[in-house]
N, C-alpha and C positions, 0 to 999 in steps of 0.2 A: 416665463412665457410672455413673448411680448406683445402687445396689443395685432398688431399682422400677422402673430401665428393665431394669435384666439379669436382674432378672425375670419383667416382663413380656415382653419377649424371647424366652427361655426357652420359658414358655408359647406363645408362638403358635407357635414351630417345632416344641415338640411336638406341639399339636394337629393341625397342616397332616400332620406325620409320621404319625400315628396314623391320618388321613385316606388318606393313601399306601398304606398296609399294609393297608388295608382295604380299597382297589380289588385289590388280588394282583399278581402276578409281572408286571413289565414284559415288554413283547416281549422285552429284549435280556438280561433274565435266563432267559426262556423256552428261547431258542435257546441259550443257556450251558450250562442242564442238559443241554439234547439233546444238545450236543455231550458234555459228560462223561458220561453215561451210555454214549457209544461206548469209553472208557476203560475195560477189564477191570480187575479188581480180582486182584492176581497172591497165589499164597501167598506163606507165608515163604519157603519155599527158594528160588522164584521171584525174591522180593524181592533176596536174598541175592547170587544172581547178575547180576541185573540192576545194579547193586553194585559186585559186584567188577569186571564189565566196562565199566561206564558210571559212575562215584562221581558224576556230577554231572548223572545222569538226572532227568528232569521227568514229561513224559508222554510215554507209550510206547502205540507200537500196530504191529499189524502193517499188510505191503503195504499192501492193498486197503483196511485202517479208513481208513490216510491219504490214499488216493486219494478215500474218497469225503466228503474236508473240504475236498477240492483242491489237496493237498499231494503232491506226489512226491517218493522216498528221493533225494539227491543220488547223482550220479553219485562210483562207489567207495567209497559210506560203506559198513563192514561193520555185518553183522544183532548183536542180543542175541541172543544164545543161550540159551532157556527150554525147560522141562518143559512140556508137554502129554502129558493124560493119553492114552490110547486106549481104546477103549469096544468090547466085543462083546456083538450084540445077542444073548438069551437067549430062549426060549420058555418060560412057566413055567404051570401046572396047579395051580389053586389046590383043597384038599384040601372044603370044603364046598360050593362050590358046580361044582365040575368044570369052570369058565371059564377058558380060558388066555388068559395076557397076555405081555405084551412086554417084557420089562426090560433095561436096558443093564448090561453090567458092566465096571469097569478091570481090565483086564489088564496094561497095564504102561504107560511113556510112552517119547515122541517127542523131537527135535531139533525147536524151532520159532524161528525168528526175527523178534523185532519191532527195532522205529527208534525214539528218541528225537525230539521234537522238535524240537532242533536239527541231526538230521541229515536235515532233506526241507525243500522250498523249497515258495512258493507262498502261495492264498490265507489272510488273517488266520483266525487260531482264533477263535470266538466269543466275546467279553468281556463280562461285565456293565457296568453306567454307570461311569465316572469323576467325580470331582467339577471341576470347571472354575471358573473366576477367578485372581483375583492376590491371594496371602495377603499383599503386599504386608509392613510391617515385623515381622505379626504374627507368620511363621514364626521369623523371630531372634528375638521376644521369647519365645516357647514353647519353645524351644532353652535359651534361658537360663535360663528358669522352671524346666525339666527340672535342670540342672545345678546351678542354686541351689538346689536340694527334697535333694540328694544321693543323683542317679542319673543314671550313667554310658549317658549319649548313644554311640553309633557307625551308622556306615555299612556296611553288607557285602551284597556277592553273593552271598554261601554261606547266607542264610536263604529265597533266591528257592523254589519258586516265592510264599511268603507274604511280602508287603508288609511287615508289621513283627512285633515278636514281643516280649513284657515278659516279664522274670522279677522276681520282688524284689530291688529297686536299680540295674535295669538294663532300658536300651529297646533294642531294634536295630530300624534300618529300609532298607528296598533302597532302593538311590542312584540308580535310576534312572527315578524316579517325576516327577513333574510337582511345580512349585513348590504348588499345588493340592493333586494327591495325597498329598503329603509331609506338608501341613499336617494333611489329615484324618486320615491313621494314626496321625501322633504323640498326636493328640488321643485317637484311639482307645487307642493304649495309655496315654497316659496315667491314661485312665480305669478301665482296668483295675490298672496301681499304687495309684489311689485308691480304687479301691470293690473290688479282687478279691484281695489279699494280705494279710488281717486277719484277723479273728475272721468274718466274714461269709462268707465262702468256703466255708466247710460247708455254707451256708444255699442254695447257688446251684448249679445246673449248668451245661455250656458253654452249652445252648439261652440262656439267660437272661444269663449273663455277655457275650456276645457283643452281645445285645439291647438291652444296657447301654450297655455301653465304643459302640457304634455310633448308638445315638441320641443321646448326647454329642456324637461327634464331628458329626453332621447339626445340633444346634443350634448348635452353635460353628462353625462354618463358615457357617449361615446367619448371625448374630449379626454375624460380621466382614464379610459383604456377597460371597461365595463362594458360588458354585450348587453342591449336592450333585445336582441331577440327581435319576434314579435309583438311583443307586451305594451308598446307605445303605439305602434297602428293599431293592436286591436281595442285599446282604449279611444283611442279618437276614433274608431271604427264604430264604437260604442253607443257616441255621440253624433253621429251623422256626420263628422271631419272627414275631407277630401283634402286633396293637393291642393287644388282651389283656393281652398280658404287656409289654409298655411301660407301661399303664397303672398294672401288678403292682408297678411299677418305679419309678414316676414321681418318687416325692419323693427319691430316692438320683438318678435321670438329673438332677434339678432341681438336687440341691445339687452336686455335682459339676458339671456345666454351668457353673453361677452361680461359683463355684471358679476354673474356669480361665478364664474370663471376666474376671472382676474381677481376675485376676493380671494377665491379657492387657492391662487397661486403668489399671493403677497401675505398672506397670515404669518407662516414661519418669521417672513422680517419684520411684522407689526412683533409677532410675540417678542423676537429677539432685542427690539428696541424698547 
């Protein structure tokens, strides 16, 4: 492929992208938020215990949240044990205008128990899109690319519930993604090695870096002939990304794209030489 077609490439899956984000939130990210918005956001302390009694907790809620996802607690699994506060209601008289109002006040907390979500059975939690197709040989060549650049590839369950995760010199991605899926996180982090560990990183925030590293991975997946679906806008959809700021972005998404592209499509004659 030569440099004018993976560029021209490039360009139209950006556009078509930019096109996407600009219709707004798919149904199946729609129903995602709704579902996490039913996720309470716990304090530290909360955190803390949830933790100690569960190390390899995801999403948690109580009884009835999970009932009304269509999920029931397994029979015998025991509760997390968390603080809830308690509240008593106050009458108060306010000093100018002589209006009294109703205020709650903590007095102290409760034993409350919530469930993990691997401890209740039943219907699918709501997902955003996945990407689908066959990355066919292009996942081993992007594997290899990764480890020829000198950064250390691995597999692990301990980064769930997040797909893949980069640090400087270093990818991790969960193993148990789809040949498909696999192919677009790696891209996605890789993108983030290239354009988010340098001198520019100051320049960026997550909204933006994320907007990044994700419209990469949507043209390189489109590029290798892989549907991204919806699964790339509702990621940036995730993160507050608009067309906006892809556009903000565009000549870094482009070179980078073009980057792993052109790795993608000279490997066979590195290997054969």
């Amino acid at each position: 492929m030569s440099s004018e077609n993976v560029k021209r490439i490039t360009n139209q899956a950006i556009e078509q992208l930019a096109k996407d984000l600009n219709e707004g939130h798919s149904e199946a990210l729609t129903r995602y938020l709704g579902a996490m918005a039913k996720f309470r956001a716990y304090s530290f302390l909360n955190v803390l215990l949830i933790l100690k009694q569960c190390p390899n907790a995801g999403r948690v809620a109580g009884y009835k949240t999970w009932q009304t996802f269509g999920r029931q607690v397994k029979k015998g699994e025991k509760g997390i044990m968390i603080l809830a506060p308690m509240y008593r209601k106050q009458l108060e008289k306010r000093e100018q205008t002589g209006e009294v109002e109703e205020s709650q006040h903590a007095v102290g907390f409760r034993a409350v128990y919530i469930w993990d979500e691997q401890q209740t059975a039943g219907n699918d939690l709501p997902q955003i899109g996945s990407v689908t197709g066959d990355p066919n040989v292009y996942l081993a060549r992007l594997e290899e690319f990764v480890r020829r650049n000198g950064i250390a590839l691995s597999y692990s369950d301990t980064i769930a519930p997040a797909k893949g995760t980069a640090e400087k010199g270093k990818i991790t991605l969960l193993p148990s993604q789809s040949p498909a899926d696999t192919f677009a996180t790696l891209v996605h982090e890789v993108a983030h090695s290239d354009m988010h560990f340098g001198d520019r990183r100051a320049d960026t925030d997550k909204r933006m870096r994320e907007t990044e590293a994700e419209s990469v991975a949507y043209v390189v997946c489109s590029a290798i002939g892989i549907n991204p679906g919806t699964a790339c806008r509702d990621y940036i959809g995730l993160y507050g990304g608009d067309a906006n700021l892809l556009l903000a972005s565009l000549q870094y998404v482009q070179a980078t794209a073009s980057f792993i592209l052109a790795a993608l499509e000279a490997a066979p004659q590195q290997q054969a030489a």
